[in-house]
N, C-alpha and C positions, 0 to 999 in steps of 0.2 A: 457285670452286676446290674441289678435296675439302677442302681444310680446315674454309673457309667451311662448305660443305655438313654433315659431320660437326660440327663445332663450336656452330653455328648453325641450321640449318635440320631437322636432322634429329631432333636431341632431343624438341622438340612429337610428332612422330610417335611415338615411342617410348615418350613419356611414355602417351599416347593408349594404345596399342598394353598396357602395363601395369594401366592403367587397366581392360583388358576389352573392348576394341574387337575383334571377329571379321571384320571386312569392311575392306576398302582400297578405293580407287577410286582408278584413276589417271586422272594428269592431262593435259590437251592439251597445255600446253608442252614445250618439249628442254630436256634438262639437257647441256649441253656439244655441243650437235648430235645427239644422240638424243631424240626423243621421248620420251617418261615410257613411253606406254603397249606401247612398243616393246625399251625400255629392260633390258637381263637385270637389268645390274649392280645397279640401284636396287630391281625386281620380284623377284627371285631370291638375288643374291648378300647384298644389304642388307635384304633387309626378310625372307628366310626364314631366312637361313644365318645372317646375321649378328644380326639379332632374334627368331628362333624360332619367327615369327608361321605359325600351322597354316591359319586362316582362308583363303578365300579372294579374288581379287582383283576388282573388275566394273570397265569401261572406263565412262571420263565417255561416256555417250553415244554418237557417233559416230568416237569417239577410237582404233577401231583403224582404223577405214576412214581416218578423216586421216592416218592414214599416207604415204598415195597423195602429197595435197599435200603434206605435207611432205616430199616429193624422199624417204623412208626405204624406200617400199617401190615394184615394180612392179607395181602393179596388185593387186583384191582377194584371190588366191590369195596373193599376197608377204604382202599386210598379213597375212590371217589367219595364216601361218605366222609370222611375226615376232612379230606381237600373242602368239599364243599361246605360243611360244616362247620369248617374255620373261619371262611367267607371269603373263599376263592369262589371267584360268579362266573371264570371262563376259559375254558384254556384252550393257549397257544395252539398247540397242537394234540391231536390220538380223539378217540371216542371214550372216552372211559364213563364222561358224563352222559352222553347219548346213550352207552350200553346199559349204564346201572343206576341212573335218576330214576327212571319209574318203577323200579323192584322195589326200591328204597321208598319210595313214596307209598308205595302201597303197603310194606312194611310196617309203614309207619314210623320208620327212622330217619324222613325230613319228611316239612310238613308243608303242603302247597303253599304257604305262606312265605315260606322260608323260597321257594322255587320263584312264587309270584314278585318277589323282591330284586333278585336277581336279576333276572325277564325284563323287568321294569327299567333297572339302573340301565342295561344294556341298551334295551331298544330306546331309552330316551339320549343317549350320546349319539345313536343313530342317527334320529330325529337333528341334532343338534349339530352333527356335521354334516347334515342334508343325503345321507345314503337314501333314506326313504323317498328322497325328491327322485333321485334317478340309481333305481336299484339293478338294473341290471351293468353289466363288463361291458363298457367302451371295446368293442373285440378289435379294432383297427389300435389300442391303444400303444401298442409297442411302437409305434411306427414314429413315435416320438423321443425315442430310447437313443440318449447322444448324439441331439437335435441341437445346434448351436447354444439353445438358452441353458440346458441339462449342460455342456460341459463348459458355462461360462460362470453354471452352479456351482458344478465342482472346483473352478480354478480359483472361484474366489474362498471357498472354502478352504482350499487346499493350499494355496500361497500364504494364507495368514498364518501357518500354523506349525514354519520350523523357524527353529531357536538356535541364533548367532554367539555359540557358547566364548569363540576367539577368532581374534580377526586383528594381525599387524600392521593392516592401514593396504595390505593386496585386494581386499573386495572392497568396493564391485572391482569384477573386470575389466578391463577398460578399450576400445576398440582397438587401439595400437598396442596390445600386448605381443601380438607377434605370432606365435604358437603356443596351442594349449592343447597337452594332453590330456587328455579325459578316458578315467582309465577306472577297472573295478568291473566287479561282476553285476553290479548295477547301470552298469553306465554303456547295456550295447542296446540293440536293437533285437535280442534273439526276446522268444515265447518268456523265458524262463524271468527272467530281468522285468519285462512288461507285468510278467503273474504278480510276482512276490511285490511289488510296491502297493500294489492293493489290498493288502492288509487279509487277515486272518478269515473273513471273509469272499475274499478275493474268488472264492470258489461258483458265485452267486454273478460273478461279473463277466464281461469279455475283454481279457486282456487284449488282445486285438487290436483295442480300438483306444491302448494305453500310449500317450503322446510320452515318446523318450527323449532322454536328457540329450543323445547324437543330434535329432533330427530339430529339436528346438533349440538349443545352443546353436547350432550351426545358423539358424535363421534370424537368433537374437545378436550373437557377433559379426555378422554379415560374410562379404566375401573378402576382406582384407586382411582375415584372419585365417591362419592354418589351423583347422582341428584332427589331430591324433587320434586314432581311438584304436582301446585295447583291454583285452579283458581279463587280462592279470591272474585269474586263480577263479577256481569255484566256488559257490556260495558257502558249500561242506567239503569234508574229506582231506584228500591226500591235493597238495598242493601239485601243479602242473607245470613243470621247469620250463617247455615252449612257451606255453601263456605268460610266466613268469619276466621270459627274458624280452618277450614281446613288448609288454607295458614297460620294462628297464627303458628298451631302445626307444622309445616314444617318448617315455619321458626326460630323458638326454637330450633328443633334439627339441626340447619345448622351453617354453619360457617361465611355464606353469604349469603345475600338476593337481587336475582335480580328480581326486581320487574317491569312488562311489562303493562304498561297504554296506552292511548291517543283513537283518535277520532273515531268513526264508519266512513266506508268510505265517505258513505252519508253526512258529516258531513262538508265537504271541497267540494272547487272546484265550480262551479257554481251555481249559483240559492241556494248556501248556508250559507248565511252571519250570521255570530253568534254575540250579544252583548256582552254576557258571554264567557270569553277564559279562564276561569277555566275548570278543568279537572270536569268530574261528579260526582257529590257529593258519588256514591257510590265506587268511586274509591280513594275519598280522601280520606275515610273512613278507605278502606284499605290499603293506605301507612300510618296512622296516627297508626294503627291498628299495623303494621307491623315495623317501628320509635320504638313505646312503648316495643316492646321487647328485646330494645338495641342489636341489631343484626345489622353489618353495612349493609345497603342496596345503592345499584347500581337501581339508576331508569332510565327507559327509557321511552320515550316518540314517542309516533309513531301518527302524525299529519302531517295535511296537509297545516298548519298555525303556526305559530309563537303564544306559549301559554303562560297565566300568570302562573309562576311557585314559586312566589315570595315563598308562604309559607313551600316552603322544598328546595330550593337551596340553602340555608347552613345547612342544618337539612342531607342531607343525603349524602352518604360517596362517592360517583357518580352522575351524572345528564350526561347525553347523550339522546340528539333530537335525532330521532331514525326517523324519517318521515316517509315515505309510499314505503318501498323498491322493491316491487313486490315480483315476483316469486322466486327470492334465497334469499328472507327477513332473512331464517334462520340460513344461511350458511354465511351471512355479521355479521348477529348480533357476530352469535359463534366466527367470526375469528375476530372481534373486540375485545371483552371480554377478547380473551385469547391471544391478543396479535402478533398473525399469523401476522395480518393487524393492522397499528397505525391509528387511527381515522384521517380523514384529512378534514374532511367537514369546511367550513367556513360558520356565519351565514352570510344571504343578505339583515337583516333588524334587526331593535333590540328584542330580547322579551323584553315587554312592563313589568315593574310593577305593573302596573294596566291597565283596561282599559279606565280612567279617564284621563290618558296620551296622550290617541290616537287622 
């Protein structure tokens, strides 16, 4: 409702917007049966007339061409007139504006005014992040791509950000533990393990060059420690009785068991809504597996969602969200375990009990 909307939903934006924020992005949803990015009242009325906001707007992505589907526009000449005409000034990505701004202007169904506005909002953020000073591609620039400072970005990004949901006084680890199994389809060294911790995204990066929980644990507990490793079940699917009895036998001879689950990257993030926030059945398998050998187990959780965890969050001797840390995933997990780093993540929503709750 507008009230709702104004009351509630719009204030974060405003606040934002005071804050210093120069860019908007709109969004793929409708607000009341208009799309966001089609939308005047929200683009124009509210966020220029009525918030003051000079900056200009960029479309998520595809979001003026979804138009089409969503039944608002006919076909890409409509969307771009609508998109643009709402006061989306640029979009993410496609030509749709390149192809059909000047039909439309000659038309007469947007008016260089309206184009010269636009133009203007743009090229003055340019200006003001210095693109115009040096306009052309640094072409050596990749050469700086997980260059010591880039992954000392991401570590400190990435260590601040999982959450010590239980913990019986076993973490940190401590150098005289003896043997630790480190066990889970997170927790090897193969492609697959390194891919999915990098988040929904992940498609854009080089797992490659993803630091694993094996090789940084090993270098955080030193060498007076036994590490185990074993990969217990796959991420999906039909569980794997060898893998299965592998991670058992590890974790019998250990003195501790951290046990590394949660979602394929694909599994989070857009276009991927789950009913079921249980862990995979062949993963429960093997904390249930690994539980029955009375060994205390530290579980970690690496999603991109808030999961139902009800049936082992008093069952086991740690529980740490573990999210999708990127590229030094291995190097946060180690210096959390052993204490280097105290966990300081906060959750931003509840995990749910069930999904009967939601």
């Amino acid at each position: 409702s507008p009230q709702t909307l104004h009351d509630v939903y719009l204030p974060p934006f405003k606040a934002g917007l005071d804050a210093g924020a120069c860019t908007v992005m709109s969004a793929f949803e409708d607000l009341n049966g208009v799309p966001a990015t089609g939308n005047r009242y929200l683009l124009t009325e509210v966020l220029r007339h009525q918030f003051g906001f000079k900056g200009f707007v960029v479309s998520d992505a595809g979001a003026v061409h979804e138009l089409i589907p969503h039944g608002y526009a006919d076909g890409e000449k409509d969307a771009a007139l609508k998109g643009f005409s709402a006061g989306c000034d640029m979009l993410m990505s496609g030509d749709l504006y390149n192809d059909n701004l000047p039909a439309l202007l000659e038309e007469g169904k947007i008016t260089l005014e309206m184009v010269d506005a636009s133009v203007l909002s743009i090229l003055t953020m340019k200006y003001m992040v210095g693109l115009m000073d040096e306009p052309l591609v640094d072409e050596d620039g990749e050469d700086c791509f997980f260059c010591e400072e880039h992954m000392r970005a991401a570590y400190e990004a990435g260590v601040a950000c999982p959450v010590l949901l239980e913990n019986n006084g076993i973490l940190p680890l401590s150098a005289d533990v003896g043997t630790v199994a480190l066990v889970g389809p997170l927790a090897t060294e193969d492609e697959h393990s390194r891919g999915h911790v990098l988040g929904s995204w992940g498609c854009l990066a080089d797992s490659r060059m993803t630091v694993t929980i094996p090789a940084a644990l090993r270098r955080a507990l030193g060498d007076g420690v036994t590490l185990l490793n074993a990969k217990g079940c796959p991420m999906k699917g039909e569980g794997d009785p060898t893998l299965l009895a592998e991670a058992v036998e590890a974790a019998g001879k250990a003195d501790v068991v951290v046990a590394v689950v949660g979602e394929c990257s694909d599994d989070a993030g857009e276009a991927a809504s789950h009913a079921d926030l249980h862990l995979q059945a062949c993963q429960r398998e093997l904390i249930e597996a690994l539980l029955a050998t009375g060994k205390p187990v530290v579980l970690l959780v690496s999603s991109g969602r808030p999961m139902v965890l009800t049936e082992f969050k008093d069952r086991v001797a740690a529980l740490m969200m573990a999210w999708q840390l990127g590229s030094s995933w291995g190097d946060c997990i180690a210096d959390l375990l052993t204490g280097k780093v105290s966990p300081s993540g906060h959750l931003t929503t509840t995990l749910p009990v069930s999904e009967g709750q939601l």
